[in-house]
C-alpha positions as CSV (number, residue, x, y, z in Angstrom):
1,X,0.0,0.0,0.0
2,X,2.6,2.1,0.4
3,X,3.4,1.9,-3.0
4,X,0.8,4.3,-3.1
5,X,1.7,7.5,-1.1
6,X,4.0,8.7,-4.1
7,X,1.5,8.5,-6.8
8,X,-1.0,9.9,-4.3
9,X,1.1,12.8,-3.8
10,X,1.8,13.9,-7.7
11,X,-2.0,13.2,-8.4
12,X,-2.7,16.3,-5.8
13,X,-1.1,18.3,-7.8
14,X,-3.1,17.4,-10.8
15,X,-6.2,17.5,-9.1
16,X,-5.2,20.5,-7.3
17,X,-4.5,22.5,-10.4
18,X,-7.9,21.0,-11.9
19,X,-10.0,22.3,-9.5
20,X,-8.6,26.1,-9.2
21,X,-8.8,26.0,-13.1
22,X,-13.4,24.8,-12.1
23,X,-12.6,21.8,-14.2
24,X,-15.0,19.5,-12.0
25,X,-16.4,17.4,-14.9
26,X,-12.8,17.1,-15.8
27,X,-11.7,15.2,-12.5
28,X,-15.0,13.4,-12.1
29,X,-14.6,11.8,-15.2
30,X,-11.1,10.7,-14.0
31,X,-12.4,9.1,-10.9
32,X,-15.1,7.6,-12.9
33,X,-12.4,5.9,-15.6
34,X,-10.3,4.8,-12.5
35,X,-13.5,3.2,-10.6
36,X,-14.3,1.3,-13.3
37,X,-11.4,0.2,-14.7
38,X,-10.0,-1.2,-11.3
39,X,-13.7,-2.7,-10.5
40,X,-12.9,-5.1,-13.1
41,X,-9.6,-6.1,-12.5
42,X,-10.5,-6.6,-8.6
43,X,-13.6,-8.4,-9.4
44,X,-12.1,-10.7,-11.9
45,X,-8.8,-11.4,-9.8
46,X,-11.7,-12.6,-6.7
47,X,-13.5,-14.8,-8.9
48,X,-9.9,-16.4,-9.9
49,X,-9.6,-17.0,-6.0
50,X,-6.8,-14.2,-5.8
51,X,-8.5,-13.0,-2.0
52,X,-7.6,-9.8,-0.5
53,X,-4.2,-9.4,-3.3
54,X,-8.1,-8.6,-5.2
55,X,-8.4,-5.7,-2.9
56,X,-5.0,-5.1,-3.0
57,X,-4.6,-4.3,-6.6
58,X,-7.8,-2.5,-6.5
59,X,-6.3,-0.1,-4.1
60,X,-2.8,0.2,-6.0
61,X,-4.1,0.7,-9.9
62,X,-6.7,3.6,-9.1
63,X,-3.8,5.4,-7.9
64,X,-2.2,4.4,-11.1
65,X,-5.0,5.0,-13.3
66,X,-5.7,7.9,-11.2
67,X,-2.2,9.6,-11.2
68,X,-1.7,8.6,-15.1
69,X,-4.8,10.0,-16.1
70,X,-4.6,13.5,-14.2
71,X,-1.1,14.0,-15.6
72,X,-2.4,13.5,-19.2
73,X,-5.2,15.6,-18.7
74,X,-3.8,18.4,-16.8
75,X,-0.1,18.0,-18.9
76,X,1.7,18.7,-15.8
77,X,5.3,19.0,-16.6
78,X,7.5,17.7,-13.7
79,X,11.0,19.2,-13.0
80,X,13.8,19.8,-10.3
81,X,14.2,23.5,-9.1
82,X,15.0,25.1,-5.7
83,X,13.1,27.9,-4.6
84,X,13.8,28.8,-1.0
85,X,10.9,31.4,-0.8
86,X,8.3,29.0,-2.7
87,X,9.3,25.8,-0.3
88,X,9.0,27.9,2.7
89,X,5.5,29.6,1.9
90,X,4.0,25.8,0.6
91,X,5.3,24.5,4.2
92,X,3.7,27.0,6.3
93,X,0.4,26.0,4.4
94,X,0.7,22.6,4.1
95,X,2.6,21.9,7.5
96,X,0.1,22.9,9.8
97,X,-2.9,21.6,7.5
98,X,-0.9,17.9,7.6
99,X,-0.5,17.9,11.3
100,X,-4.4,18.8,11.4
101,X,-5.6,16.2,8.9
102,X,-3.2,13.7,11.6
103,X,-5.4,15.0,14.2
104,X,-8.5,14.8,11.9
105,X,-8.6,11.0,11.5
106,X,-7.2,10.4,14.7
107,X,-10.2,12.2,15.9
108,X,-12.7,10.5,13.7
109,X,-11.6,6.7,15.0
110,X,-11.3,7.7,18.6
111,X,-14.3,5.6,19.4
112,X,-13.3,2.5,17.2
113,X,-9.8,2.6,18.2
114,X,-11.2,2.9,22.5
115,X,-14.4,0.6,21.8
116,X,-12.5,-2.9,21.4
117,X,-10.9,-1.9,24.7
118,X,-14.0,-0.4,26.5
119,X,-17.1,-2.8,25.3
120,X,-15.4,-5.7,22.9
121,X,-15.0,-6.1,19.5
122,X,-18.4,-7.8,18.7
123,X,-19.8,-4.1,20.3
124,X,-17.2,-2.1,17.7
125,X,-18.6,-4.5,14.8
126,X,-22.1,-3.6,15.1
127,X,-21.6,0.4,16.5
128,X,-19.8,0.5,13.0
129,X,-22.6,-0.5,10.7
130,X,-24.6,2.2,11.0
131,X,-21.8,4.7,11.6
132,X,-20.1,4.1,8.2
133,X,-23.4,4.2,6.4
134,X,-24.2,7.2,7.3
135,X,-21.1,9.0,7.2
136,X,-20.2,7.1,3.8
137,X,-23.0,9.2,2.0
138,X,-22.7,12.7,4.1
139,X,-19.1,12.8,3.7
140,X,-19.4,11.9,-0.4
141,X,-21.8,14.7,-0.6
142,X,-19.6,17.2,1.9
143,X,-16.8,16.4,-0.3
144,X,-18.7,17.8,-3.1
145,X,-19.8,20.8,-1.9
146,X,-15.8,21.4,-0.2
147,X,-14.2,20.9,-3.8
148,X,-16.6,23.2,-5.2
149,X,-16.1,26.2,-2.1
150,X,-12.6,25.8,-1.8
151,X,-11.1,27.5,-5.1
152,X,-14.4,29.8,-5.5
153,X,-13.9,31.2,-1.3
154,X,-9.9,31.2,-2.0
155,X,-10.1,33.9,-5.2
156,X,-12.2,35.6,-2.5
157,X,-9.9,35.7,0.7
158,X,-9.6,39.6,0.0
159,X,-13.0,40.8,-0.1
160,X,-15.1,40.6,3.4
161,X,-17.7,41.5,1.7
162,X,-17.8,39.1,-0.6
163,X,-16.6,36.2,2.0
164,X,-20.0,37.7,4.0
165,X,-22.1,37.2,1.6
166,X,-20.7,33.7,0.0
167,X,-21.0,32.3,3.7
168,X,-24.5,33.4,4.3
169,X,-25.5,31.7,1.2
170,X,-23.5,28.5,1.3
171,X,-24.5,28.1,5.5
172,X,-28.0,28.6,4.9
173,X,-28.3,26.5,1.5
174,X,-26.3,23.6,2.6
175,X,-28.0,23.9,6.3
176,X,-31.1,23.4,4.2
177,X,-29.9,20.2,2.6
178,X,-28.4,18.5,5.3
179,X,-31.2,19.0,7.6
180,X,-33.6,17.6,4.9
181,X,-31.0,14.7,4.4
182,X,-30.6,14.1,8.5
183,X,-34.7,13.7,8.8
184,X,-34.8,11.7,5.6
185,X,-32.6,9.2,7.4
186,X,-34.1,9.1,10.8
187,X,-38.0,9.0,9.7
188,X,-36.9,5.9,6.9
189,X,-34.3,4.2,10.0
190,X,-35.9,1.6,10.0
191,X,-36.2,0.7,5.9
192,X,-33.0,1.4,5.6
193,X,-31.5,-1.4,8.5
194,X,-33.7,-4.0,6.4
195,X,-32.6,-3.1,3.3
196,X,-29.0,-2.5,3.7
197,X,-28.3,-4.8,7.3
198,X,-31.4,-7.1,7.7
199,X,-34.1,-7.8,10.2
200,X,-31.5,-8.9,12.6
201,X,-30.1,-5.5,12.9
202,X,-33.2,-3.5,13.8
203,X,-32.0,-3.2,17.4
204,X,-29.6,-0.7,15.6
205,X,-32.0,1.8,14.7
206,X,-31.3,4.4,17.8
207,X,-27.5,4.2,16.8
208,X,-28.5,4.8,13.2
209,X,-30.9,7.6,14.1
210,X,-28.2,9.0,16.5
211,X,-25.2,9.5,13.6
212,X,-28.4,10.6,11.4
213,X,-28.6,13.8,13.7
214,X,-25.1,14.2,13.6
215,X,-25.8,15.5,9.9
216,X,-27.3,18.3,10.8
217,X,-24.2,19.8,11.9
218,X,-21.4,17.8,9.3
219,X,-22.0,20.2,6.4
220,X,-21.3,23.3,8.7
221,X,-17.7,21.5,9.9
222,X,-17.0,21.1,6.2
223,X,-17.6,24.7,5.5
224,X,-16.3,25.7,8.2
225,X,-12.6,24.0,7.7
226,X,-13.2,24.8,4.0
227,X,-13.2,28.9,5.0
228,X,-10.1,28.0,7.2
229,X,-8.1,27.1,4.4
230,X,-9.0,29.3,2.1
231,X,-7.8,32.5,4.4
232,X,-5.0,30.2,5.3
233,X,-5.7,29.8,9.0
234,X,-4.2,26.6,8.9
235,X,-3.0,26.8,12.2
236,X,-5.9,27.8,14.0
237,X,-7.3,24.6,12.1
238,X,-4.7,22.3,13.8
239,X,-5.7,23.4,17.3
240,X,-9.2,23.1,16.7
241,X,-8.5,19.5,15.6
242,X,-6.1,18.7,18.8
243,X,-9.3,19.9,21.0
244,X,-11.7,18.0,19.3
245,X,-9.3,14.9,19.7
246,X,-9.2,15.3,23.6
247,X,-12.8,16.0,23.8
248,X,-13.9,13.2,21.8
249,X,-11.7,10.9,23.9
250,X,-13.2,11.9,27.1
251,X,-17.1,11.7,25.6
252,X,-16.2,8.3,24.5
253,X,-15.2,7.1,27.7
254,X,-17.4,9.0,29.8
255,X,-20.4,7.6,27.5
256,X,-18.9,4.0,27.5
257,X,-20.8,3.5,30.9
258,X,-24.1,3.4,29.1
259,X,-23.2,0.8,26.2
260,X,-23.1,1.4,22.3
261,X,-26.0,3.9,22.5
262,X,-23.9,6.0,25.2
263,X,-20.9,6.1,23.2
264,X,-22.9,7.1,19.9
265,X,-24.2,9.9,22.1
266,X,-21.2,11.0,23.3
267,X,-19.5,10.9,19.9
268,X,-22.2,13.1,18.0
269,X,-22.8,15.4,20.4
270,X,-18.8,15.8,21.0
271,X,-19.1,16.6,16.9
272,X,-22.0,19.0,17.1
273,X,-20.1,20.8,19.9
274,X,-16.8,21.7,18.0
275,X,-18.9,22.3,14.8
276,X,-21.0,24.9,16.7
277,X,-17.5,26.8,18.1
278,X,-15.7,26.2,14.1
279,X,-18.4,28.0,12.5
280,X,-19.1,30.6,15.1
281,X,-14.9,31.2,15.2
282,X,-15.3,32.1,11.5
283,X,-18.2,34.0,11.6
284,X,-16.2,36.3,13.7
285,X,-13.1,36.3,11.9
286,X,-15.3,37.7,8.7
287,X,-16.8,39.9,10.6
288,X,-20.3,38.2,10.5
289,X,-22.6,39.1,12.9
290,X,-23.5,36.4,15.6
291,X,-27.1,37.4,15.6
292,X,-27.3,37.1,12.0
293,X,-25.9,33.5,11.8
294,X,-28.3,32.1,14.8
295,X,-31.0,33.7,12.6
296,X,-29.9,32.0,9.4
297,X,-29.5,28.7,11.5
298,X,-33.3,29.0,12.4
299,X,-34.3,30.0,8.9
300,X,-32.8,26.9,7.6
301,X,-34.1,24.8,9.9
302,X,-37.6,26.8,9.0
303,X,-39.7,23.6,7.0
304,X,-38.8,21.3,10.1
305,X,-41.6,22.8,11.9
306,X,-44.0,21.2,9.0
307,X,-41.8,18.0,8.2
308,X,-41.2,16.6,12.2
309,X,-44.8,16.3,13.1
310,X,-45.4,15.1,9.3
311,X,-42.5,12.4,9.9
312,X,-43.7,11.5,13.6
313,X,-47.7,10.9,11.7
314,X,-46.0,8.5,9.3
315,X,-43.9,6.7,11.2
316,X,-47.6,6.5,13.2
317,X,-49.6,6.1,10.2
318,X,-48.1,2.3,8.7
319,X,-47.2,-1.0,10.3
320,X,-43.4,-1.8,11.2
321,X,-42.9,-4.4,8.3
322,X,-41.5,-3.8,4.6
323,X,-44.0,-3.2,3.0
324,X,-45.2,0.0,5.7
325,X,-41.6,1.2,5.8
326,X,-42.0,1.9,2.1
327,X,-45.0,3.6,2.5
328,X,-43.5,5.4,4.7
329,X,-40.9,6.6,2.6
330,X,-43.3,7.1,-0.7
331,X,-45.5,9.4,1.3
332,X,-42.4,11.2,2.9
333,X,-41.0,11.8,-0.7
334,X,-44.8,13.2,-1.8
335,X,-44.8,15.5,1.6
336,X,-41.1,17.3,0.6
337,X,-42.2,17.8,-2.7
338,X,-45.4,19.2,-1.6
339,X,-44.1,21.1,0.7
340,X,-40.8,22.4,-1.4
341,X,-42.4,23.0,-4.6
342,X,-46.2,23.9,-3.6
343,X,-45.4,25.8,-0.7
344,X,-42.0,27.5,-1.0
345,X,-42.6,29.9,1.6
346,X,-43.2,27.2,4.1
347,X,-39.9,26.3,3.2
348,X,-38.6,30.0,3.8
349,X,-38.4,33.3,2.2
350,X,-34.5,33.3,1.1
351,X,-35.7,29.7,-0.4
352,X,-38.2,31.4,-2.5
353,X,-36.3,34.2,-3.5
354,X,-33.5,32.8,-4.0
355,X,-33.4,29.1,-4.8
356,X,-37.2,28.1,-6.0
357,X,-37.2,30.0,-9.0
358,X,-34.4,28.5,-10.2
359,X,-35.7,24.5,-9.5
360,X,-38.1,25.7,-11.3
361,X,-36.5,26.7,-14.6
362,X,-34.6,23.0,-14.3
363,X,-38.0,20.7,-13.8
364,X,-39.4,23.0,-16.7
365,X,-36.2,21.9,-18.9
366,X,-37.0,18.2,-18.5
């Protein structure tokens, strides 16, 4: 695997270059040539009985594919050069923002690298399940929405005004998505555990519902470290990441005592807590007024007030089998549509203004 780390490192540059130039299509279509290329190589070598070299090789040629492929797009030209003033300015960047991605996944497998320990291994294997479901599909779509900030905040760095206005937008847009997301997951818990874990696994649905809450909050870490690095506050981004660590250690111990549910408590709301101080630390370093982000917290949280008590009747309204889970979901997907499309000002009035119009124009186009 280490083979890896190299290639790894010269595809960032690729990919780095790529996105600043807004060629997102460009390095999707990569990732999509290198997915399935290596899918088929590490699905054939399994069914020739190759085991985990089959993962293996998976692994090693989409950083193959991957690196080859960015080079020829982005026709990087590699060369030797020493520039003391350009080595020095790329290590007080990238220094401090290595040391807090370090911290980052140290902080994100506290509790799977204290559970064996605390409650045993058959606890870790079932806390996981639900965990990595959930944040498998919020981080794909946070890492979507941070590739697509990053170079537009950066070109901004030296306009407040601008920076103001970007982060009311983006915190109030992507508040509104991952709310929606966070109750989509908690009112259809219990469809998704059969579908995805089986029957076996419905005990899992408070731990599932748990990380689904969590959501809420994950887009507004993600934009917050996003703004961090694009002002180059690298360093303040470390330190939030070494606190985070310490408190998440302490939650996960503290809520040990309770089982698998306590620890899931402590976890998410150790990772709403740090969220909450992130985004408030850089509302204040761009001058945006507290007041004004609690109000655009509220305002995107705005359509709950109509979609809980709609989720709570239909989680009433149908039996707890498969076919009433789906139900369930079909009548959910009506509500949201009802709600988002029929009643936009439900929804809110910088929804309306702002956003409906132009969902609109694209349902009209198909």
């Amino acid at each position: 695997m280490s083979i890896t780390l190299l290639l790894n490192c010269m595809t960032s540059v690729n990919i780095s270059i790529m996105y600043r130039r807004l060629q997102f299509l460009r390095v999707g279509v990569i990732n999509l040539i290198s997915l399935l290329l290596t899918s088929v190589i590490a699905v054939t070598m399994a069914y020739l009985g190759m085991g985990y070299y089959a993962i293996l090789a998976k692994a090693i040629l989409v950083a193959v594919f991957t690196c080859a492929l960015s080079s020829l797009y982005c026709k990087t030209r590699y060369g030797l050069t020493l520039d003391r003033e350009s080595i020095n300015s790329i290590f007080r960047f990238s220094g401090w923002l290595m040391a807090s991605v370090v911290f980052r996944n140290i902080a994100q497998q506290v509790d799977r690298l204290l559970m064996p320990k605390l409650l045993g291994v058959a606890q870790l294997g079932a806390y996981n399940r639900p965990k990595d479901f959930v944040n498998t599909i919020s981080s794909k779509l946070n890492n979507i929405f941070d590739t697509a900030l990053f170079p537009v905040l950066s070109s901004l760095q030296d306009n407040k005004n601008s920076l103001k206005n970007a982060f009311e937008k983006s915190f109030y847009l992507l508040n509104l998505f991952s709310s929606l997301l966070s109750l989509g997951f908690i009112v259809n818990s219990e469809l998704i555990i059969r579908l995805f874990f089986g029957v076996d696994w419905l005990h899992l649905q408070s731990v599932l519902c748990l990380f689904a809450l969590s959501i809420l909050f994950n887009v507004d870490g993600r934009l917050a470290d996003c703004y961090l690095r694009s002002l180059a506050m690298t360093k303040q981004q470390f330190y939030f990441r070494v606190v985070e660590t310490v408190m998440k250690v302490l939650c996960v111990v503290i809520g040990s005592y309770w089982g698998m549910v306590g620890v899931a408590i402590a976890v998410v709301l150790a990772d709403i807590a740090m969220k909450i101080v992130k985004t408030g630390y850089v509302a204040w370093k761009i001058d945006y007024c507290m007041a004004s982000l609690i109000r655009t917290f509220l305002h995107s949280w705005k359509f709950l007030l109509v979609m809980v008590p709609c989720g709570i009747l239909i989680l009433q309204l149908f039996p707890h089998n498969l076919l009433g889970n789906i139900l369930a979901l079909l009548l959910f997907l009506i509500a949201v549509a009802v709600l988002f499309l029929r009643f936009p000002i439900m929804v809110g009035r910088q929804y309306k203004e702002e956003v409906f119009q132009k969902v609109l124009k694209t349902i009209h186009k198909r």
